[in-house]
C-alpha positions, 0 to 999 in steps of 0.5 A: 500500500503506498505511503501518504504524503503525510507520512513520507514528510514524517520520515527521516530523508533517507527512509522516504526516499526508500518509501517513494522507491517502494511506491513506485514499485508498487505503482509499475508493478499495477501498470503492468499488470493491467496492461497484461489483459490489454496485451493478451486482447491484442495478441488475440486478434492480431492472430486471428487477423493473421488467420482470416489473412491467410484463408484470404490468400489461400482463397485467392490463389485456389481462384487463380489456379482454376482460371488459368486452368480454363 
């Protein structure tokens, strides 16, 4: 839990600079994790983009193939 601006101004200095360390800590460590369910989402449909990509090339070709057949 992070520490007040009350309490840090009641610490010696060198233990509130330990302390704003801490909360910064704390502070990234929560950024990150949010950002991990942000990321998975991400990943998720940058997959399936991929997927839906290669079905398209795959298609295209096939097309391809049967009109120079003819």
């Amino acid at each position: 839990m992070s520490y007040r601006k009350k309490t840090l101004r009641q610490l010696q200095p060198m233990t509130r600079r330990y302390a704003r360390l801490v909360n910064q800590a704390e502070s990234l460590t929560r950024k990150l994790k949010n950002m991990t369910e942000e990321i998975d989402r991400l990943e998720s449909d940058s997959r399936a983009l991929a997927t839906w990509n290669e079905q398209r090339r795959k298609e295209h070709y096939r097309k391809e193939v049967q009109r120079n057949a003819e």
